[in-house]
C-alpha positions in Angstrom: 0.0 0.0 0.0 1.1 3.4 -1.1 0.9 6.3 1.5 -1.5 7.9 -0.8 -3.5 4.9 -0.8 -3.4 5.0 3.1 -4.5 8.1 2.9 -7.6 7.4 0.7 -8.1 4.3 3.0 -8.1 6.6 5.9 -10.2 9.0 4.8 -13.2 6.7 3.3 -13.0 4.8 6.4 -14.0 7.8 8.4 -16.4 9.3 6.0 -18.1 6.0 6.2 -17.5 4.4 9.8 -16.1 6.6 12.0 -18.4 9.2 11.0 -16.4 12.5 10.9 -13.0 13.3 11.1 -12.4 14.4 15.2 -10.8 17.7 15.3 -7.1 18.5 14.5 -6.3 19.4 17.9 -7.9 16.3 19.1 -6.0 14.4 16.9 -3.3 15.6 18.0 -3.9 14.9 21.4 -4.8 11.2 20.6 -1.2 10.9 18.3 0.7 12.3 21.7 -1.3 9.2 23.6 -0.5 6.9 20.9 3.3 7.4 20.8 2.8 7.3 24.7 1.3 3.8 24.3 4.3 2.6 21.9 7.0 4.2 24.5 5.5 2.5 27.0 5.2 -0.7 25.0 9.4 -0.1 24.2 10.6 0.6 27.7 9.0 -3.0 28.9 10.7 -5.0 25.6 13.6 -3.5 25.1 14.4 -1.3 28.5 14.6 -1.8 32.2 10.5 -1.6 32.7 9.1 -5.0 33.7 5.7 -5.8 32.0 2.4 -5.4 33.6 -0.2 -7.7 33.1 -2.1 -5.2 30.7 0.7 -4.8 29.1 1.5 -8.7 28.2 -0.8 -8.7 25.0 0.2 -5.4 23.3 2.1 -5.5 19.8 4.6 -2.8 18.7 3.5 -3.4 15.5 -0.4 -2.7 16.3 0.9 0.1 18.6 3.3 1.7 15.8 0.1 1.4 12.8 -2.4 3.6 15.5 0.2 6.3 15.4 0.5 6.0 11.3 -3.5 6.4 11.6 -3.9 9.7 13.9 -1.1 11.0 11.2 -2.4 10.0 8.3 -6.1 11.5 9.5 -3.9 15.1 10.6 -2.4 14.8 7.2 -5.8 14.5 5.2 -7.3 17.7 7.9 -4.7 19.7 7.1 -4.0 19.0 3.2 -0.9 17.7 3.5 0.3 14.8 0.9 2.2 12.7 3.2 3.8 11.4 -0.7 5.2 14.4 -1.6 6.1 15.6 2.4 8.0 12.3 2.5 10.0 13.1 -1.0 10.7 16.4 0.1 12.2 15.3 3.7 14.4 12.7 1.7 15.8 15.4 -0.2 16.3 17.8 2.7 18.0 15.2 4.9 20.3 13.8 1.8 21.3 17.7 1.3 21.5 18.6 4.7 23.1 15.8 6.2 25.1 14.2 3.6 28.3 14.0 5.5 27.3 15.1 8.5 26.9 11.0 9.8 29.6 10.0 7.9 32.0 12.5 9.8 30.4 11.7 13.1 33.1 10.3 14.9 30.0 8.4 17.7 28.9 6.7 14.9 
């Protein structure tokens, strides 16, 4: 699936099931929780944070596609074709940063 296809899946699926889009401050309010959920979800596999019981049955994956949801509906509020946002973030970052990670003497 393309990210414009996502975004027409997105947007049909609210016009049709969810009803209406909720607002774009809302939305963003529900991505902050949603990133919340997969940082919590990342701390218990991967960090120090032992699981809790609700915790047990979550899946990064599932927690990592709600957060590609909220966007993709803030994208489609706000006009923005997460396509063409994507190209022009590739080409800002291969410009921008084109030796800076090579020279990075961390990495």
């Amino acid at each position: 699936m393309t990210l414009q296809q996502a975004q027409l899946q997105v947007d049909n699926w609210i016009k049709t099931v969810g009803v209406r889009y909720f607002s774009e401050l809302t939305n963003m309010t529900i991505l902050t929780e949603e990133v919340g959920e997969l940082a919590r979800l990342m701390a218990r596999t991967y960090g120090d944070q032992s699981f809790k019981e609700s915790d047990k049955d979550r899946n990064i994956g599932d927690e990592m596609a709600d957060i590609l949801w909220v966007l993709i509906c803030l994208a489609n509020q706000t006009g923005v074709n997460l396509t063409e946002a994507l190209q022009k973030n590739f080409e800002k970052k291969n410009m921008r940063d084109s030796e800076r990670h090579k020279n990075n003497p961390k990495l």
